[in-house]
N, C-alpha and C positions, 0 to 999 in steps of 0.2 A: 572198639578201639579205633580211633581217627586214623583212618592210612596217611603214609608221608608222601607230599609232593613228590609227583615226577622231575626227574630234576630234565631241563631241555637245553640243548647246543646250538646255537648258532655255528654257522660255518660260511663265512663272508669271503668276498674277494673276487678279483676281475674274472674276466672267461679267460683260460688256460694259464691261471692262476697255481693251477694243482689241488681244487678244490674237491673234485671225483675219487683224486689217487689217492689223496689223503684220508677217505672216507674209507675204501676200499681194504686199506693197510689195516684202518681203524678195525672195521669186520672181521676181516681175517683174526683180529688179536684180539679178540674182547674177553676171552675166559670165561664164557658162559653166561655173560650178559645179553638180557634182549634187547635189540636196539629197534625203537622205530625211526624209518627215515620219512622225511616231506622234502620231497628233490622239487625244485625251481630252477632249472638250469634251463636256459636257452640255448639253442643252435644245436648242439649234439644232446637233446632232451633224453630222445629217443633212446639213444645211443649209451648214455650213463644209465642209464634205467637198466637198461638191457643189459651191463654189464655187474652192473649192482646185484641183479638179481639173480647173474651166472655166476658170483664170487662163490659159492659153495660154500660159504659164512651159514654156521648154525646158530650165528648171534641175528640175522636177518630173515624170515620168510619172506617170501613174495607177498601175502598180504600185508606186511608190515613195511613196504614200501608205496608210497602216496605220489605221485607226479602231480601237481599242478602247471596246468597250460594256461590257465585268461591271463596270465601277461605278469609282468614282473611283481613280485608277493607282497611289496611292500602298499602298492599303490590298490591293491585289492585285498585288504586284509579281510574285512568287513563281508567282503560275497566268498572266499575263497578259503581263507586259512583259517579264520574262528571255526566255519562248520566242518572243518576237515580235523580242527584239532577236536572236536566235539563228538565225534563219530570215534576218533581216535580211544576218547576217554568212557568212552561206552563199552568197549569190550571187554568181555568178559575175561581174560589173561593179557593183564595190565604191562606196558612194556619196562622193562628197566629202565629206560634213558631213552628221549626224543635227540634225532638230529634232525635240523633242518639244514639243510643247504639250499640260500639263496640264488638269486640271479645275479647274474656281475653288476648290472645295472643295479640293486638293490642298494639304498638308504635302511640300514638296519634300526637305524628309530623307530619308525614307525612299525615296525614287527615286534621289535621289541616291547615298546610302548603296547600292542594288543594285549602282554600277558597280564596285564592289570585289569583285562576284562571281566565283569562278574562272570561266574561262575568257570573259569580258566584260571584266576589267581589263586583262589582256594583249593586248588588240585595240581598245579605244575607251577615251575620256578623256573629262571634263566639262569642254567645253572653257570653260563658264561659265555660270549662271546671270542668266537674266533676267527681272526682276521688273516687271511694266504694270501703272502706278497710273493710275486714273480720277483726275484732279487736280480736276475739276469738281465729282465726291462728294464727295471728301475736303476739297476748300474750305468745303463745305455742309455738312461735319460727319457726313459717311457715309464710306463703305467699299466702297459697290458704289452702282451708279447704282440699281438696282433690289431694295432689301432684301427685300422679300417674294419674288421669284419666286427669288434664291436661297436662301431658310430653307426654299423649297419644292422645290428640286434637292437641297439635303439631307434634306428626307424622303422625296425618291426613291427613294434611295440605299440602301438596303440593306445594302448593303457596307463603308459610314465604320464603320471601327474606333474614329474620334475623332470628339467633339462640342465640340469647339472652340468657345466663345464666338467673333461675328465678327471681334471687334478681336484676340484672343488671335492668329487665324488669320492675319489681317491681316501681323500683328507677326512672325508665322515666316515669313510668304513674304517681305515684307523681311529678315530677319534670313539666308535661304540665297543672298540675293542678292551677284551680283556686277558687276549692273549694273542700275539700277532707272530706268525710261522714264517719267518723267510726260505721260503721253498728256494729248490732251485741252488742252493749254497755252492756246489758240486761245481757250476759253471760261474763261478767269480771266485774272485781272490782272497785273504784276507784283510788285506788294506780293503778291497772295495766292501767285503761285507762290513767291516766298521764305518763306513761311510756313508752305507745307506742308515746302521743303528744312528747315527746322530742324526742325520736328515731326518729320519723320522722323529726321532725326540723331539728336536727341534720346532714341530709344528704340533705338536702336544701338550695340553696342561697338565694331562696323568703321563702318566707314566706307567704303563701296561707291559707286563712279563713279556720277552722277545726271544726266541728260540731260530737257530738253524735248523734246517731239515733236505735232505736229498731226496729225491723223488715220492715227498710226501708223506716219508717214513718217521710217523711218530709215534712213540707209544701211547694206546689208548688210557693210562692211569694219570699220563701227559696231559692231554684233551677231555675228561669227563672228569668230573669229580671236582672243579674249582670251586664249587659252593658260592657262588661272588653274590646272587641275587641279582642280576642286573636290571629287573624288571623296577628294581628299587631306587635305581640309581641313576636311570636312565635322563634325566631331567636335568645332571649336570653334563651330558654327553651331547647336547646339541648339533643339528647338524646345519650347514649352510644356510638350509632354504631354511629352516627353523627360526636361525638366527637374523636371516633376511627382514623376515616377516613379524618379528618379537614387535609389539606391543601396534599392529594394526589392527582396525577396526574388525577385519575379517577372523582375528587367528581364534585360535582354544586352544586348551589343552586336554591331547587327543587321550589321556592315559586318565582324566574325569569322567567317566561314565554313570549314569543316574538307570537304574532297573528296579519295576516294581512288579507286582501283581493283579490283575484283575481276576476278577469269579464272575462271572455271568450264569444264568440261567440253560433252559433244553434251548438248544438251535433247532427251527423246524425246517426252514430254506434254507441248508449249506450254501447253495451255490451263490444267493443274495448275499448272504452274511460274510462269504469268503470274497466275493466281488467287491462291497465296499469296504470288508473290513483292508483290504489290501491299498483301495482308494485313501482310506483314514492316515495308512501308515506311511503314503506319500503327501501328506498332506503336512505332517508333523515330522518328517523325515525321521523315523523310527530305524536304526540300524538293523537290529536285530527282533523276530518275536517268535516265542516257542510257547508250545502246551497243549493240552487236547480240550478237546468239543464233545459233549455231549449232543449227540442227534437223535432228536424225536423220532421213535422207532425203530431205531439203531440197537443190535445189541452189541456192537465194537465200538469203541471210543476210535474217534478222529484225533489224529496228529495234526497239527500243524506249524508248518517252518517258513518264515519265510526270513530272509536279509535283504534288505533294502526292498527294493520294490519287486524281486521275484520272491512270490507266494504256492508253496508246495504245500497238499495235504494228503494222507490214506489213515487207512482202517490198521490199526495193530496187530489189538488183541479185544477179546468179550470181556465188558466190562464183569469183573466177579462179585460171588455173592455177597452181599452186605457192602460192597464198595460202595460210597457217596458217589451218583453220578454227576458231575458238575462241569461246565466250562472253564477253563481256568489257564491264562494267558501271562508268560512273562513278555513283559516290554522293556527292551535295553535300547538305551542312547546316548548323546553326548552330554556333561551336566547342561541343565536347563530349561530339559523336557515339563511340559505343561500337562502333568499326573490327572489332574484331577478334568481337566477339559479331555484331554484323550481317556481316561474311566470313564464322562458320562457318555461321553461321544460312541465307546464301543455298549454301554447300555443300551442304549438307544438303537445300534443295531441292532439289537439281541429283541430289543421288544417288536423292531418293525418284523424280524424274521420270524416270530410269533404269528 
């Protein structure tokens, strides 16, 4: 019997947004749900983790929390969050429900957009997007309670492929949204809370579910369980730079991905064969490539992982008895990839390592 998609949460919004508190609240209430979390938080990383992991939530272990550090998640999906989600879905006690909570800097497109990857769409869903506005800023005519210390988590950052004006950025994390939390309610009025509901609408073509909340206090039946798919949907949720760049020479669309297989033969020189075959996959910008190696003389099969152009490989397990020993490599990419020139091309390793 086919297991059912994990269903996964987003959880978007500036730094001291109430993005942590809201998560925290969520743990504490789950009712005996497992939750895994992928924390991406800048500046207090550390410090959210560390708190996460002292909630006494039996809805969270500590293995079931993931921190990613090489820089804001959206702009490293490909080295960072596919094989995090990949390791995720290997264990052996499956979680109930994924949270991720992004970095404030974070374009949730392009995250979102990942779930459409082979072998991650057939096993998790977006169960919905969640957008935490600071209602308090944005009554004052800001965007984040703290402007400067985040223009300075963006020149941390290394990594931002985008330089997003704040309001631009603002305006796409509401815009992937499919439920937006005006935290903070507790510190504005109701005149002003109605003023921010329009202002937001107002720069909206959806129209996405809009909830108050005080110190990030939502019920979890509130936030898990929308079922929306947004991995599905994400194509009419455009973000700025997206929409900047529609119909240049450069663009693609990042949610087309093309993955096949190769079977090669015994590899007798790993270290040749992992040397160019790593060359190869720079060569054809290969995002992703997973599978094992048979090695001449070898009684363990070779793993091997690499994303983009960093190439990892080890020893398992002994291949068992009556198992076909074989080579056998998937290749993921953007649509386009050139199948059959990168199949003969890894042949031809496989014969010179011979």
């Amino acid at each position: 019997m086919t297991q059912a998609k994990i269903p996964a949460t987003v959880i978007t919004g500036f730094l001291g947004a109430g993005k942590t508190t809201l998560i925290r609240h969520m743990l504490g209430h789950a009712g005996g749900k497992r939750i895994a979390l992928i924390i991406n938080e800048f500046g207090d990383l550390g410090v959210d983790g560390e708190v996460l992991r002292g909630c006494g939530a039996e809805a969270c272990s500590e293995e079931d929390i993931v921190e990613l550090t090489n820089g804001c998640i959206c702009c490293t999906v490909a080295d960072d969050f596919i094989p995090t989600m990949e390791k995720l879905l290997e264990r052996e006690e499956r979680p109930d429900h994924i949270v991720i909570e992004t970095s404030g800097l974070a374009l949730p497109q392009p995250l979102v957009n990942a779930f459409n990857w082979p072998g991650i769409k057939t096993r998790v869903t977006v169960d919905g997007v969640v957008t935490v506005v600071d209602s308090a800023a944005v009554a004052a005519g800001r965007f984040a309670d703290d402007h400067d210390r985040l223009e300075a988590q963006r020149a941390d950052d290394e990594s931002l492929d985008h330089e997003s004006p704040l309001e631009e950025l603002f305006e796409d994390q509401l815009t992937a949204a499919d439920l937006i939390v005006l935290n903070k309610a507790d510190l504005v009025d109701e005149r002003e809370l109605e003023t921010i509901r329009t202002s937001i609408n107002a720069h909206l073509k959806r129209q996405p579910a809009m909830i108050a909340a005080k110190n990030g206090i939502v019920a979890p039946e509130v936030l898990l369980g929308l079922g929306v798919g947004t991995e599905d949907d994400i194509g009419n949720r455009k973000s700025h730079h997206e929409l900047h760049h529609e119909g240049a020479d450069h663009d693609h669309d990042h949610d087309e991905f093309d993955s096949f297989v190769v079977e090669l033969g015994t590899v007798s020189n790993p270290e040749r064969f992992l040397s160019e075959l790593k060359a190869l996959i720079t060569r054809h910008d290969i995002l992703r490539l997973k599978g094992f190696a048979d090695i001449g003389g070898k009684p363990m099969r070779q793993v091997i992982q690499a994303v983009g152009g960093r190439l990892d490989s080890y020893f398992d397990r002994v291949w068992a008895a009556g198992e076909r020993r074989t080579t056998r490599l998937v290749v993921i990419g953007l649509h386009g990839l050139d199948r059959e020139g990168i199949a003969a091309e890894m042949a031809a390793l496989d014969g010179q390592s011979g």
